[in-house]
C-alpha positions as CSV (number, residue, x, y, z in Angstrom):
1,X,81.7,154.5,78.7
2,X,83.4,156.7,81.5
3,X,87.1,156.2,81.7
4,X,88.2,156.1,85.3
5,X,91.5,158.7,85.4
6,X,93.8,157.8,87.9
7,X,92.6,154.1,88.6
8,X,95.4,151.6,88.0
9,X,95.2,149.9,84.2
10,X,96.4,146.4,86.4
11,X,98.4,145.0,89.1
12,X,102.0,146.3,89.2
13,X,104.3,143.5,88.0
14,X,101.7,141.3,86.6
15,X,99.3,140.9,83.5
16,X,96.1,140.9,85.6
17,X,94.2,143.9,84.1
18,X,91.9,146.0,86.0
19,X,90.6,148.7,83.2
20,X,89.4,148.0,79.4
21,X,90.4,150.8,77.2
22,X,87.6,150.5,74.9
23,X,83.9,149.3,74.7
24,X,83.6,145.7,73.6
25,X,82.3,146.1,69.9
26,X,80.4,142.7,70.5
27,X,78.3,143.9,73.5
28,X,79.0,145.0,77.4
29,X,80.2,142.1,78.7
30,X,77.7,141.0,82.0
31,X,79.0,141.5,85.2
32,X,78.5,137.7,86.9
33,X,78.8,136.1,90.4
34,X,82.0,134.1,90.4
35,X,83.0,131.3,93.0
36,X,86.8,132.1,94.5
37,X,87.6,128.5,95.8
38,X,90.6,128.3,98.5
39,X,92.5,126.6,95.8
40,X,92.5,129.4,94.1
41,X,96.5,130.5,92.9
42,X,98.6,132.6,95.1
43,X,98.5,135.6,92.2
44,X,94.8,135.4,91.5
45,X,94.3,136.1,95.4
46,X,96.6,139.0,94.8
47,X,95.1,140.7,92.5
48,X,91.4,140.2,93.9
49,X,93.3,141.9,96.7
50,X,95.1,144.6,94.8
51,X,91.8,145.4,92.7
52,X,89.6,146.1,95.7
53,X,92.5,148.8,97.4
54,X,92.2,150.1,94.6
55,X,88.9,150.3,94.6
56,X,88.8,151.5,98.0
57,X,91.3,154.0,97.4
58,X,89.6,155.6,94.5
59,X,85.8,155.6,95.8
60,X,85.7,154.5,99.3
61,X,82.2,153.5,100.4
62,X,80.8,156.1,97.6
63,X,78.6,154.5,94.7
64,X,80.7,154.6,91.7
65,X,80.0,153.5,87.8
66,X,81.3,151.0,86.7
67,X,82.5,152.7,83.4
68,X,85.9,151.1,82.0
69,X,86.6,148.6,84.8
70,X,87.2,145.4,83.7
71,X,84.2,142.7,84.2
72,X,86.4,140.0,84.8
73,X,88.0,142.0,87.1
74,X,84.9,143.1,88.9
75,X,83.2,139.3,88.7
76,X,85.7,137.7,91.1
77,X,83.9,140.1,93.8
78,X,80.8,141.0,92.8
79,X,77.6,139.7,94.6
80,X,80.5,140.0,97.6
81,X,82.6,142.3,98.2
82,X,81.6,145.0,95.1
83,X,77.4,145.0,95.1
84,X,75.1,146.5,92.9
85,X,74.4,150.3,94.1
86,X,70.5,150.8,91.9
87,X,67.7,148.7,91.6
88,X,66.5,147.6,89.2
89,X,70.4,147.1,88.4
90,X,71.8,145.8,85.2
91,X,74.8,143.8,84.9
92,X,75.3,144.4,81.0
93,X,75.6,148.0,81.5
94,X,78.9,150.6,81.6
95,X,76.3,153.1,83.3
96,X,75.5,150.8,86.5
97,X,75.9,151.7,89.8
98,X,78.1,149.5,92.1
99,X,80.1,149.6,95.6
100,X,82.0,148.5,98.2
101,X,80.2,146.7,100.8
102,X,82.6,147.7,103.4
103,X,81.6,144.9,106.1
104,X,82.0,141.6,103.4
105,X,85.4,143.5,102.0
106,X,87.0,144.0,105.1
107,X,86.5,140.4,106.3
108,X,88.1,138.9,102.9
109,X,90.6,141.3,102.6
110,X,91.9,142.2,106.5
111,X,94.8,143.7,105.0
112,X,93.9,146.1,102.5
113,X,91.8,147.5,105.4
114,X,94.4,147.6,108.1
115,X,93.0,144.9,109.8
């Protein structure tokens, strides 16, 4: 499992990780389509926020593995904003490629775009 240096372990000030340290000894866990609701809390929308500048700042519109980022994490966006980079491309892999679709993330998240 590739270890990301430099990418944030989770959102300053808050408990909402971003990075696992370690491989889950029970199996990868799947990467999944989540729904975001608009009822969704005020700190969850943060951290979807703060998750894909980070994202950004670390890879840009570059493929990247997905290595030691945390699935939960990466759920509430993929399909969306974070989309699979390979095909065939499987979700229960540290190895798969993914990225930012620039277009989808800068229309949910104006402001971590300057926009």
């Amino acid at each position: 499992m590739l270890k990301h240096r430099g990418f944030p372990g989770r959102l300053p000030g808050t408990d909402f990780q971003f990075v696992i340290r370690r491989p889950n000894p029970k199996g990868v866990t799947p990467l999944v389509v989540r729904d975001r609701y608009r009822d969704r809390r005020p700190a969850d929308k943060r951290a979807d926020a703060g998750f894909i500048a980070a994202l950004w700042e670390q890879f840009g519109d570059a493929p990247f593995e997905r290595g030691n980022l945390d699935a939960g994490r990466l759920s509430w966006l993929f399909g969306r904003e974070v989309i699979p980079a390979e095909d065939p491309f499987d979700p229960a892999s540290y190895e798969a490629l993914l990225v930012v679709d620039v277009n989808v993330a800068r229309a949910s998240f104006p402001d971590v775009f300057g926009g």
